[in-house]
C-alpha positions as CSV (number, residue, x, y, z in Angstrom):
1,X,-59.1,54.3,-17.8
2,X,-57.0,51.3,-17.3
3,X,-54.3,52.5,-16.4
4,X,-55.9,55.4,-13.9
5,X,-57.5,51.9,-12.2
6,X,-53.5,50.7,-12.5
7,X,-52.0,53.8,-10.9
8,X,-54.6,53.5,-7.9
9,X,-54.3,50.2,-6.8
10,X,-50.4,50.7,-7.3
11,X,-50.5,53.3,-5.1
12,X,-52.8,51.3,-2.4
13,X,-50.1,48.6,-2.7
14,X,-47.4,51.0,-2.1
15,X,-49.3,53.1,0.9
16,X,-50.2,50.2,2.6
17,X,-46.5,48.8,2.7
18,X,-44.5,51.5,4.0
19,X,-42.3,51.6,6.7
20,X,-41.3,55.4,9.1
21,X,-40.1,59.7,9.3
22,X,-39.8,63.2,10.2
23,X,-36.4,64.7,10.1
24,X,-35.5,65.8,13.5
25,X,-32.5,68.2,11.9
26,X,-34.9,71.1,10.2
27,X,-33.9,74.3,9.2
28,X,-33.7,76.7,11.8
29,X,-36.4,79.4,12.7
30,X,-35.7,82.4,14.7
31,X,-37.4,82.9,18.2
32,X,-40.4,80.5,16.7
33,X,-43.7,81.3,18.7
34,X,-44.6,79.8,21.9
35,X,-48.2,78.8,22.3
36,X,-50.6,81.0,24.7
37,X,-50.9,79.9,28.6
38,X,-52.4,76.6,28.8
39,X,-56.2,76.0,28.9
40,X,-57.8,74.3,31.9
41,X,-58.1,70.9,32.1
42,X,-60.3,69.2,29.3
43,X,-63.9,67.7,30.8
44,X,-64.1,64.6,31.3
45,X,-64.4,61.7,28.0
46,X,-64.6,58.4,27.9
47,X,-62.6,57.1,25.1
48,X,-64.7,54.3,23.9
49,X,-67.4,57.1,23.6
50,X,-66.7,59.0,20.5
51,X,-69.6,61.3,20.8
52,X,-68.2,62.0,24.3
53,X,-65.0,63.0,23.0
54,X,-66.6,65.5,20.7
55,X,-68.6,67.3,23.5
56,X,-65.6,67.6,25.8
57,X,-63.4,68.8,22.5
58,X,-66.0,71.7,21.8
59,X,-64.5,74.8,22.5
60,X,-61.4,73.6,23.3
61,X,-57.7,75.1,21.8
62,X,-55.8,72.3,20.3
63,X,-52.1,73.3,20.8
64,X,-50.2,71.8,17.9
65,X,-46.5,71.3,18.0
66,X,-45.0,71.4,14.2
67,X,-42.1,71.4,12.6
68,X,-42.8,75.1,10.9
69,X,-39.9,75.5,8.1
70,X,-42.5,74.8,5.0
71,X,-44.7,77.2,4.3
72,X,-46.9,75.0,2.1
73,X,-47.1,72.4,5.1
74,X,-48.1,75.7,7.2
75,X,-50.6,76.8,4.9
76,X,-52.2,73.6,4.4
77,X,-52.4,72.5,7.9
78,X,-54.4,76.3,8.6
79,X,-56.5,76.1,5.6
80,X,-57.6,72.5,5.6
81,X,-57.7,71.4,9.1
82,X,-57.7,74.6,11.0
83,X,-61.1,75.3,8.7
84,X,-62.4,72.2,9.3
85,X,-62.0,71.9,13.3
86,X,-63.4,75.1,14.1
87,X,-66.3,74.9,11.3
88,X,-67.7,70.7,12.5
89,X,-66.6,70.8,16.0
90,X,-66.0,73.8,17.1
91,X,-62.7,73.3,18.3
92,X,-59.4,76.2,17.3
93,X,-56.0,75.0,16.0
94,X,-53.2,76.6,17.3
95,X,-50.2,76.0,15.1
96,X,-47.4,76.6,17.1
97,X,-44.0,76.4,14.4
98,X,-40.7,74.6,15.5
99,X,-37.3,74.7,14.2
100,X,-36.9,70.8,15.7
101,X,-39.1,68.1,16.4
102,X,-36.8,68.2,19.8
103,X,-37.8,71.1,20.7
104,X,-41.5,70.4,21.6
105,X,-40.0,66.9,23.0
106,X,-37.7,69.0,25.3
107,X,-40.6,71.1,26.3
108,X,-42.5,68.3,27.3
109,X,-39.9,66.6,29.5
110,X,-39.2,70.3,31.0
111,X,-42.6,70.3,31.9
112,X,-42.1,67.4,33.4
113,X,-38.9,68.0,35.6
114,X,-41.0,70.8,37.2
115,X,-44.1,68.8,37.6
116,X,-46.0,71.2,35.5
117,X,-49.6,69.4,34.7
118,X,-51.5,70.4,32.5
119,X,-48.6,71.5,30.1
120,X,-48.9,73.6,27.0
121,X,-48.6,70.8,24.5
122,X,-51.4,69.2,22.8
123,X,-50.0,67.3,20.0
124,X,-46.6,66.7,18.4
125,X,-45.7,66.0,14.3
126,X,-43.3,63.5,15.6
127,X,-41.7,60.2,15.1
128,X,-38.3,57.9,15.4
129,X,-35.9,58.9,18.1
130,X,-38.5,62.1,19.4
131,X,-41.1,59.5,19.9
132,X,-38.4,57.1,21.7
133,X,-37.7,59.7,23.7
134,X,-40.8,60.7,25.2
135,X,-41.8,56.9,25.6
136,X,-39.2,56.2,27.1
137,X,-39.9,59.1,29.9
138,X,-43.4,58.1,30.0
139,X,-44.4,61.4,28.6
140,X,-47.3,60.2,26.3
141,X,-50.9,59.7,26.4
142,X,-51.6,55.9,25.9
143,X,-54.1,53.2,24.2
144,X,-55.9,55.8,22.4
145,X,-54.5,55.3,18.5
146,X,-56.6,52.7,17.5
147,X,-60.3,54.1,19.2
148,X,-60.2,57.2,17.3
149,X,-62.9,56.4,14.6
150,X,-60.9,56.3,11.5
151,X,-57.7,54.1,12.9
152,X,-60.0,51.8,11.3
153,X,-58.8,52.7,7.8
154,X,-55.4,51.5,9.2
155,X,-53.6,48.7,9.1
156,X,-51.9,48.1,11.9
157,X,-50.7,44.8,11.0
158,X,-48.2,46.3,8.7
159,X,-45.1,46.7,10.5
160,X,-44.4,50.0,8.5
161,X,-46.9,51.4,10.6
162,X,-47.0,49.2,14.3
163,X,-43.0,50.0,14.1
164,X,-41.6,53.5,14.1
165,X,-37.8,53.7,13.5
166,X,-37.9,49.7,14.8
167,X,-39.6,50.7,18.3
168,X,-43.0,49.2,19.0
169,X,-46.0,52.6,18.4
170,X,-47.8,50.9,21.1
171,X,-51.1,52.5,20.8
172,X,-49.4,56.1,21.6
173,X,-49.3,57.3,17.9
174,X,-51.6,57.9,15.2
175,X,-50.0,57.9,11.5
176,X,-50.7,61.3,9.4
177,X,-48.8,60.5,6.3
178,X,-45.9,58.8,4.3
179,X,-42.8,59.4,2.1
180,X,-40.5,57.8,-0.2
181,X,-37.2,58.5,-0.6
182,X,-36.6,58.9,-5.0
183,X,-33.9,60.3,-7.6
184,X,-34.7,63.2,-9.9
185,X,-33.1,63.5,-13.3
186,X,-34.7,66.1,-16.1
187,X,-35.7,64.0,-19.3
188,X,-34.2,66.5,-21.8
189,X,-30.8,65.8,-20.9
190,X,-30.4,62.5,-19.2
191,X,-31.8,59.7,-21.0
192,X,-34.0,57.6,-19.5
193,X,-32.6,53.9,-20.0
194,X,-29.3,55.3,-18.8
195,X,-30.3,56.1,-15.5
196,X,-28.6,53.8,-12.6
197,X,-31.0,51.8,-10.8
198,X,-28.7,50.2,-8.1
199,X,-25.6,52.0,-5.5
200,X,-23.4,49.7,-7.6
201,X,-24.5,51.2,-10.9
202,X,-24.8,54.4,-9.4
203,X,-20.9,54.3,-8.0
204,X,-20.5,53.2,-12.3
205,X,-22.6,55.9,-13.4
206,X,-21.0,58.6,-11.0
207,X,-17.4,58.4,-12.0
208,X,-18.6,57.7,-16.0
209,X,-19.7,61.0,-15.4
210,X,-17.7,63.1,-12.9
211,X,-19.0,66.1,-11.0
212,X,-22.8,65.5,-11.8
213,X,-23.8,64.0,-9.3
214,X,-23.4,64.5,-5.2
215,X,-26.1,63.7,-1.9
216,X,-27.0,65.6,0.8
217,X,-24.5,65.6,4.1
218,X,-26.0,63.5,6.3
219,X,-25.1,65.7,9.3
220,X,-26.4,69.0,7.8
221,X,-29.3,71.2,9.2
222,X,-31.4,68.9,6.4
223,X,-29.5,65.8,6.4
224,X,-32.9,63.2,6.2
225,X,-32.0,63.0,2.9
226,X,-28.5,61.9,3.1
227,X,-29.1,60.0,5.6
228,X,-31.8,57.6,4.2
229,X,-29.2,58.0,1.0
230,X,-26.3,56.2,3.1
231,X,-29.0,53.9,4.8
232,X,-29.8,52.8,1.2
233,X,-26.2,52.2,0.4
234,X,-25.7,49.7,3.8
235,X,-28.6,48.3,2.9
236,X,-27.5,46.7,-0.6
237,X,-23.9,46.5,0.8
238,X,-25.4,44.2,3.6
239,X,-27.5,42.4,1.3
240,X,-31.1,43.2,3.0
241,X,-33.1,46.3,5.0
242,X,-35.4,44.0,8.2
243,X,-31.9,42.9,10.0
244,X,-31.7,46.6,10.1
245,X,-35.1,47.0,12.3
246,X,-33.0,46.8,15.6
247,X,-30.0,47.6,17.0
248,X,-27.3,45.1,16.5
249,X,-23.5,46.5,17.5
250,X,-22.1,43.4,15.9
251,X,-24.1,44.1,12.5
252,X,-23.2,47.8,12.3
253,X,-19.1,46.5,13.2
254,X,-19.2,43.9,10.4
255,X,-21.1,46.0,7.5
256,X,-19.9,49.8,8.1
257,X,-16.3,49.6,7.2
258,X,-17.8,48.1,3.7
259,X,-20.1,51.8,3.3
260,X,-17.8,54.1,4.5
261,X,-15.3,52.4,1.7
262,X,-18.2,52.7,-0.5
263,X,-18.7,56.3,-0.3
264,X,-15.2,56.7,-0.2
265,X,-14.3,55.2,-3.3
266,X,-17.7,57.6,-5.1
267,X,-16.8,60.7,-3.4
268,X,-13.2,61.4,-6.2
269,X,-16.5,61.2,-8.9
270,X,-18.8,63.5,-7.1
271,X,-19.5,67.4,-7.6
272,X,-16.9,69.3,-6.2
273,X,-14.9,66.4,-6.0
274,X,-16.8,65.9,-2.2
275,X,-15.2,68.5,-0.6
276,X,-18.3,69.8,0.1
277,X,-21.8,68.4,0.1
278,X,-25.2,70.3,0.0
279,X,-26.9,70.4,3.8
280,X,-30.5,70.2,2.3
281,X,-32.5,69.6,-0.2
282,X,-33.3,72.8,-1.3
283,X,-29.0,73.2,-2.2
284,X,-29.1,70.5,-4.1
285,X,-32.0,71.6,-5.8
286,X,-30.3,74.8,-6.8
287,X,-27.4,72.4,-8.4
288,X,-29.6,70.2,-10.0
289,X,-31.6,73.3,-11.5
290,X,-28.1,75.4,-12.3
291,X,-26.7,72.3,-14.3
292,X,-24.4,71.5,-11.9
293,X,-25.8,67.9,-11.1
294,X,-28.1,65.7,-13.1
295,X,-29.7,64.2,-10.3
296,X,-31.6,65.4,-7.3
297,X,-33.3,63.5,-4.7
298,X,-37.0,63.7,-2.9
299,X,-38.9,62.0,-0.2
300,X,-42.2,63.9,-2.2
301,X,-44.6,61.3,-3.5
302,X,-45.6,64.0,-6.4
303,X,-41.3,63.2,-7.1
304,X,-40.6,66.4,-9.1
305,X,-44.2,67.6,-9.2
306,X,-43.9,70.2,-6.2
307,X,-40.4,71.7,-7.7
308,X,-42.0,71.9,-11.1
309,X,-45.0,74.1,-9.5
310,X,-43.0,75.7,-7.6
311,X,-41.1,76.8,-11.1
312,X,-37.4,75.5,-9.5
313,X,-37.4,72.4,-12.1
314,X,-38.4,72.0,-15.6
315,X,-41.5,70.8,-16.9
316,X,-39.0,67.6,-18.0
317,X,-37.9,67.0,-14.5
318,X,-39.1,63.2,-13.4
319,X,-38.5,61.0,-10.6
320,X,-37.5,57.7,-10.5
321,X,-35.8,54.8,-8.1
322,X,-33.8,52.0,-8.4
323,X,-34.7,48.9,-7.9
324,X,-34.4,48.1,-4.6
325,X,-33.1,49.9,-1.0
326,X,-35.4,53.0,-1.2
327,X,-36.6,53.5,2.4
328,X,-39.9,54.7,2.9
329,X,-41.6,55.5,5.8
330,X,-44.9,56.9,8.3
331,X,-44.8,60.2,10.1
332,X,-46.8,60.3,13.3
333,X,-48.6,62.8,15.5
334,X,-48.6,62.4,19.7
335,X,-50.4,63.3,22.4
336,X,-48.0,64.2,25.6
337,X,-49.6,62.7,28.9
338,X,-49.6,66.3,30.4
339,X,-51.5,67.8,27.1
340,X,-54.3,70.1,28.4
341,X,-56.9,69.2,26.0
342,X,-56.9,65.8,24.7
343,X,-60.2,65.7,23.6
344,X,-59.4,68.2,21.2
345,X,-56.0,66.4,19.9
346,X,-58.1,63.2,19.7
347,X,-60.7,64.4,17.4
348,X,-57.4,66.5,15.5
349,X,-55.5,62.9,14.5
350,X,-58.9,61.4,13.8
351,X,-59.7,64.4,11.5
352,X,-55.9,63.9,9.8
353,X,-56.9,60.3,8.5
354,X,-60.3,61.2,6.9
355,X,-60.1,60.0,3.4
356,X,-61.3,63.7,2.1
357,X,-57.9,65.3,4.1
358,X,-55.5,62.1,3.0
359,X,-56.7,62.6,-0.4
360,X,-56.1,66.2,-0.6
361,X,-52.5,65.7,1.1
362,X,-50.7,64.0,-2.6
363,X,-52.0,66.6,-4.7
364,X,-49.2,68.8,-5.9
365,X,-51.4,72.2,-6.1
366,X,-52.2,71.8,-2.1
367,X,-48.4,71.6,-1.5
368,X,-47.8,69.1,1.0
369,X,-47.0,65.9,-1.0
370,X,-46.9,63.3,1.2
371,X,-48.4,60.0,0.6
372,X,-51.7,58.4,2.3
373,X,-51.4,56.9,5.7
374,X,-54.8,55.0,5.7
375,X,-55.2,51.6,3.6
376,X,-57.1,53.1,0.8
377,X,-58.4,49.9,0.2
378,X,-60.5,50.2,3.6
379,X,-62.4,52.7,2.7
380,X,-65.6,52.1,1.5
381,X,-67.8,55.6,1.1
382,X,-68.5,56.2,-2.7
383,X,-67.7,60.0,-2.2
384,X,-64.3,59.2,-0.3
385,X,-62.9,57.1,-2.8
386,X,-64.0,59.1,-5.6
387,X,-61.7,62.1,-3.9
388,X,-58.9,59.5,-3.5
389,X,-59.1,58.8,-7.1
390,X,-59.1,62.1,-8.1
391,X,-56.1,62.5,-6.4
392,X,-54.2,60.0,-7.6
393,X,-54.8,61.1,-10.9
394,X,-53.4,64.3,-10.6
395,X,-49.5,63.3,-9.0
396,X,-48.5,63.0,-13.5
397,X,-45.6,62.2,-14.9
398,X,-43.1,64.1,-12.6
399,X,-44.0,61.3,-10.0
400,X,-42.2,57.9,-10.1
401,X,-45.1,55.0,-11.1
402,X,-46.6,54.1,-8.4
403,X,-45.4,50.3,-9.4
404,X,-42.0,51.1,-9.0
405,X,-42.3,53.0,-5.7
406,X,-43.9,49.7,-4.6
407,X,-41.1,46.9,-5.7
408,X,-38.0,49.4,-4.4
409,X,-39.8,50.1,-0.9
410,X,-37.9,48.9,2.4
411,X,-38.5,50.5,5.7
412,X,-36.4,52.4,7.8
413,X,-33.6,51.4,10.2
414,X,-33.6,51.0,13.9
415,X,-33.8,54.7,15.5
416,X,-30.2,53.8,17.3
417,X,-28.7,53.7,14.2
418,X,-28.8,57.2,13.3
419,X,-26.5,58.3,15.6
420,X,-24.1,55.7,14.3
421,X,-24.4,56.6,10.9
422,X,-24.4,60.2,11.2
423,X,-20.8,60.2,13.7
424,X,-19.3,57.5,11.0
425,X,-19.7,59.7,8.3
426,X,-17.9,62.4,9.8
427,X,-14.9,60.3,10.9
428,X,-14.8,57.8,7.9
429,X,-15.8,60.1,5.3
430,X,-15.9,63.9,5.2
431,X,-13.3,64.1,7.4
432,X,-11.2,61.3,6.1
């Protein structure tokens, strides 16, 4: 029992410090739906009115713009909050699948361009440079994040959450979840206390054992990994993560010759020698499954739990982190300023931070694995924090301990940064 009451409020101190992302770079999906003709305008709501909100969402189509290359994300999104909407407030969820984040963002400022209002977009899984973007064209719908009901259970004091990618959310995002980026090594052949817990041991540990280990290119079609990898790596090169939070030329000019001479002097020790790097997760997977590497990496907070379901690890495989430098972060959902039914959207991102929903979201069976985005420590219903709990039970010994996902997290990097990192690796280090 005591340490089920540790692993909780170790997880409520991690959930309620972390800091944003979606990957923008996703898999690509063929000729991926397009959501029917737009509704009419939504009735009239007053924000400050919850109740009126409801009335106006009733019968509404909520259009919702999602990254669709998981289908565990797809079917949990359809069976938990599709079922819900339509069963308490009569409202339908439209899950309309993206290859890219970008895509819906470029819809939205199409729409724009031709001055079409009301659009087709309702809401967005969105956040760092996709959110930037549509901010800065004045494409979203504003000052309604914190009067949905259950913004309440956030804290928006944290600047993990009031921050996304180092730009102010402003009121014109609602958080839905969170991630951590974590190592994977199998317990049955890599021995625990031997396990690098720093990018200086890791460079050590690399070359002591050459060819077993290698990161995901940052550049590939599912670079997120590899690049919160090499934002890791600047991090402890530059001695700290918040100097990161915005731009800063003269930063990036001082610190990125030391990285790129970093990963430079690991890639002779890496898998293949790094002539070539696996573009997602799922590649490296295969390696780390195949016994070509001995460690994998996740943003999961389950850590090996979902690839141990899903029968691509052994029952051995665990996570862990080192001890500092592993970025974690929010993901967001938006409403565009043309969306045709806000009311709808509105009582959607409330529904995605009830405790019930945010509980179900970490257990590995449901197959989303992402972390809370509420304070769980706000939440005061006997039945809600009994399912949050529960659910924090169940993430096992394939997850990292919650303690230690807690001391290593650091937030990410300014959104501008990206960009940087992704054209430096290419120059300084694949191609070097």
């Amino acid at each position: 029992m005591k340490r089920f009451v540790f692993l909780f409020v170790a997880l409520t101190i991690l959930l309620a410090a972390c800091a944003p992302s979606v990957a923008t770079s996703q898999p690509a999906v063929t000729n991926p739906p397009v959501a029917t003709d737009a509704p009419t305008v939504a009735g009239a709501f007053d924000i400050n009115n919850w109740d009126s909100v409801l009335a106006a969402a009733k019968g509404q189509t909520v259009n919702w713009y999602i990254w669709g290359g998981s289908d565990s994300i797809n079917a949990f999104v359809d069976n938990f909050y599709g079922k819900a909407l339509k069963g308490r407030y009569g409202i339908i969820l439209n899950r309309v699948p993206i290859a890219d984040t970008a895509d819906a963002v470029n819809q939205v400022l199409s729409e724009k361009q031709a001055g079409k209002d009301p659009g087709a977009v309702d809401m967005i899984w969105i956040n760092g440079e996709n959110f930037f973007t549509l901010k800065q064209a004045d494409m979203l719908y504003k000052d309604w994040a914190q009067q949905i009901p259950n913004s309440a259970l956030v804290n928006w004091d944290n600047p993990a959450i009031n921050l996304d990618f180092g730009n102010p959310v402003d009121n014109q995002e609602s958080p839905w979840s969170s991630a951590q980026f974590q190592f994977i090594y199998d317990s049955a052949r890599t021995n625990t206390d031997e396990l690098p817990r720093s990018y200086a041991e890791l460079k050590e540990w690399a070359c002591a054992h050459p060819g077993r280990f290698t990161y995901v290119d940052p550049t590939g079609s599912g670079g997120f990994l590899g690049t919160r990898f090499v934002k890791g790596a600047l991090y402890e090169l530059s001695g700290g993560a918040e100097q990161w939070q915005k731009l800063d030329q003269a930063l990036w000019d001082q610190y990125s010759p030391a990285l790129w001479a970093y990963l430079n002097e690991l890639e002779p020790c890496l898998w293949r020698s790094g002539e070539t790097y696996p573009k997602d997760e799922s590649e490296l997977v295969n390696l780390f499954a195949n016994n070509e590497v001995d460690l994998s990496m996740t943003n999961d907070i389950t850590g090996a739990g979902r690839w141990i379901n899903d029968g691509r690890m052994p029952e051995t495989a665990r996570a862990f982190v080192f001890n500092n430098y592993m970025i974690g972060d929010f993901n967001y959902v938006a409403i565009p300023l043309n969306a045709p039914n806000k009311a709808a959207a509105l009582v959607l991102a409330n529904l995605l931070l009830e405790p019930e929903f945010q509980a179900a979201q970490i257990v590995p069976e449901n197959g989303f694995g992402l972390g809370y985005a509420i304070d769980v420590t706000r939440v005061t219903d006997s039945a809600a924090l009994s399912a949050l709990q529960s659910a924090a039970s169940k993430l096992g010994g394939a997850a990292t301990p919650a303690s230690d996902l807690a001391k290593s997290l650091v937030g990410d990097s300014a959104a501008e940064y990206q960009n940087l990192l992704e054209q430096g690796w290419l120059e300084n280090v694949l191609q070097k």
